[in-house]
N, C-alpha and C positions, 0 to 999 in steps of 0.2 A: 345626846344623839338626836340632831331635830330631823325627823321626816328620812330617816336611815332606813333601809332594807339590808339583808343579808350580811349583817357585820357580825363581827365576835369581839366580845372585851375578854379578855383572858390576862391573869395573871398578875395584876393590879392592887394596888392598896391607897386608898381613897380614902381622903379623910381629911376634917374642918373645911367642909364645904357647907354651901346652903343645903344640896343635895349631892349624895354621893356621886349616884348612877342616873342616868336621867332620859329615858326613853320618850322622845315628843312626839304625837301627832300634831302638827301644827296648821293644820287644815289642808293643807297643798295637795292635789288627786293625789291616789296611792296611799296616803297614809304613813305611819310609821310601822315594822313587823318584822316576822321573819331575823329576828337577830339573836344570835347566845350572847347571854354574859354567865359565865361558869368560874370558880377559881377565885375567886377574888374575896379580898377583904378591903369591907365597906362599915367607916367604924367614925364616931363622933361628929358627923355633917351636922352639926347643931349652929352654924353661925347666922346671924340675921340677915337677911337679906329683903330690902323697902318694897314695898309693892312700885311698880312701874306702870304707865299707860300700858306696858302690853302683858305685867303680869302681875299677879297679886302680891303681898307680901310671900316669903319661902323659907324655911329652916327643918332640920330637923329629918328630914328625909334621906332614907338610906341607897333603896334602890327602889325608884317611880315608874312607873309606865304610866303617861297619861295617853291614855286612848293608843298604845302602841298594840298591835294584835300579835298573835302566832307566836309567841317569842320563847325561846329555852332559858331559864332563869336557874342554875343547877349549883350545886356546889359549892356557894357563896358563904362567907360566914361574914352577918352584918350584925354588930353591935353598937350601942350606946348614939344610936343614931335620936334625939328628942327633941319633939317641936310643940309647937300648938297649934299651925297652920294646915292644913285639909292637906297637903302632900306631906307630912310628917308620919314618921313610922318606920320601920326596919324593912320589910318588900310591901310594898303601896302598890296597888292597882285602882285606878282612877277614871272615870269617864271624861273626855276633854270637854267639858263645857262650854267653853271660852274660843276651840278653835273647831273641829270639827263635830263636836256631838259626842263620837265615837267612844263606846266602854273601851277597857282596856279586854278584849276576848279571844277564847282560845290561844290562852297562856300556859304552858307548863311550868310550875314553880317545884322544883324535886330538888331534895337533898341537901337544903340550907342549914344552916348552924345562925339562929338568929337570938340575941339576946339582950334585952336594959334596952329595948326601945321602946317610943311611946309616941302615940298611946297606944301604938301593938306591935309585937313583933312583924306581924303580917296585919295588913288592911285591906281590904276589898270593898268598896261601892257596891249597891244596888245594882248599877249597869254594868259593870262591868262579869258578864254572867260566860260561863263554860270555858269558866277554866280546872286545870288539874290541878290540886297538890299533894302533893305524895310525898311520905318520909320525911318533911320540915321538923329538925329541931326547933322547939320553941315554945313559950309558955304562954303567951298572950295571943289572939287574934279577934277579929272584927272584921267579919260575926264569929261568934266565935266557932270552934270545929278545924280550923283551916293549919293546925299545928300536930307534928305526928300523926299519920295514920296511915 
């Protein structure tokens, strides 16, 4: 979803991708935000995918937000999502570096079922700062704290 407002993914099952779910800001005014993705299962996105002039090497990623804001992230049960690449991980919240700066902030991440991802169920950047998580099943995050509670 590059540079999307107000969509909803609902109901979906996503799976042997680079990345599942993939929320871009890709510099252009406005941003990326404001969208739900609830419902869905996001499960084995492990495949490799080459870096390109316009993006790094990708794998392993479940559900990303790079630099997307405001967004409802609910209900989701993502699994067996493993990379080694800086977007790998089960719900990834990422700063865009590469296109506009932007943290991924003022996210809601409530009520996931996330499991066997790596190297966390949940990931969060430095920048990307105030957001919620509430009630995430999960056993692994970075930093840690960010699973049940």
């Amino acid at each position: 979803m590059r540079h999307v407002h107000l969509a909803t993914v609902r109901h979906n099952t996503v799976w042997a991708n680079c990345l599942g779910v993939f929320l871009l800001d890709d510099g252009q005014p406005e941003g990326s935000g404001d969208n739900t993705v609830t419902r869905n299962a996001v499960r084995d996105n492990n495949r490799q995918c080459p870096a390109t002039d316009q993006a790094p090497a990708l794998s392993g990623g479940g559900i990303v937000m790079y630099g997307s804001q405001h967004n409802r992230i609910e209900r989701n049960t993502v699994v067996g999502n493993r990379g080694t690449t800086v977007a790998s991980g089960g719900i990834v919240l990422l700063t865009a570096a590469l296109t506009s700066g932007k943290g991924s902030i003022g996210n809601l991440v409530a009520r996931n079922h996330a499991a066997r991802n790596a190297p966390a169920d949940i990931v969060k950047d430095a920048g990307s700062t105030g957001n919620t998580f509430r009630r995430n099943r999960c056993r692994t995050s970075m930093p840690a704290g960010l699973c049940r509670r």
